[in-house]
C-alpha positions in Angstrom: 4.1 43.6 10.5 7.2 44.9 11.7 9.6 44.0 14.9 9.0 46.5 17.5 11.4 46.5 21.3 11.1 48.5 24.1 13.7 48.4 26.7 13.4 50.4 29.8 16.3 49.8 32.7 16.7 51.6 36.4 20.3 53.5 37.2 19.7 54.3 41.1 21.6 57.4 42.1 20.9 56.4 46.3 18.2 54.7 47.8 16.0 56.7 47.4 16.5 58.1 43.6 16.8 56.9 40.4 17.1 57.3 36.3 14.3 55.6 34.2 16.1 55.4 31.2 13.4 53.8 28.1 14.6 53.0 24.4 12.4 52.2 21.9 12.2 51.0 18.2 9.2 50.0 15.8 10.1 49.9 12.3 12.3 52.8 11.3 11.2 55.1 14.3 13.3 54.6 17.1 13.7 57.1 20.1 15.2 57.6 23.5 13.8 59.2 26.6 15.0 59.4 30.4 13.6 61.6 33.9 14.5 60.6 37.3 12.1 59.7 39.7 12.0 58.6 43.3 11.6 54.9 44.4 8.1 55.5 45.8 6.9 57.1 42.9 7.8 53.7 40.7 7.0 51.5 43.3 3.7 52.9 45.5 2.2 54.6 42.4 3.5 53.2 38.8 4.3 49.6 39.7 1.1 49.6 42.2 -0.8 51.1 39.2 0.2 48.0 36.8 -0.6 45.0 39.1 -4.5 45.7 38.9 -6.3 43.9 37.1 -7.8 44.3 34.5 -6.0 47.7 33.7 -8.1 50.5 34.3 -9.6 51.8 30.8 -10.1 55.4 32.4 -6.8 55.9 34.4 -4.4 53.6 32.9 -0.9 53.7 34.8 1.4 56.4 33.4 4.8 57.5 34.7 5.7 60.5 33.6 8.9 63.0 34.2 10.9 66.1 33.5 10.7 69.5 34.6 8.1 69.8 37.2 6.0 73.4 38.1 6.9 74.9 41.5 3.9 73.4 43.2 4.6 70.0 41.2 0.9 69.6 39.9 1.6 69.7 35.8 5.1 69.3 34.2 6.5 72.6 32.4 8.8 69.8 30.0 8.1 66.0 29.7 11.1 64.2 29.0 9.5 60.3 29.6 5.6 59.6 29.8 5.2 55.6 29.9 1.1 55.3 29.5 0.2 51.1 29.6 -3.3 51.0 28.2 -6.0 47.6 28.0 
């Protein structure tokens, strides 16, 4: 079995923005992936989202970002989806 990492860190921008910047390699796939995001999305949703337990089967956390539809309901380009599954 191979070594797989993930690294994911947080560059704020202010207090109330920030850069989720994710790296990963498994094998010889490796890839890179950043969106910004504000703090409450990360904390009150994502973060909030990965504390229950057990993980939720049906609607398993996900952070996702990029270029967002006027009414910001679907994105129009995902740059970084983060889905943590049971």
């Amino acid at each position: 079995m191979s070594e797989a990492e993930l690294q994911l860190s947080y560059e704020p921008e202010d207090e109330r923005h920030g850069q989720v910047i994710v790296s990963v390699r498994s094998g010889e796939f490796a890839g890179k992936g950043d969106a910004w995001f504000t703090r409450a999305q990360l904390q009150d949703t994502f973060l909030v989202a990965l504390r229950e337990f057990p993980l939720s089967t049906s609607k398993p956390p996900i952070l996702e970002g990029g270029y967002w539809t006027d009414d910001s309901k679907s994105l129009v380009q995902c740059h970084l989806r983060i889905a943590v599954r049971p």
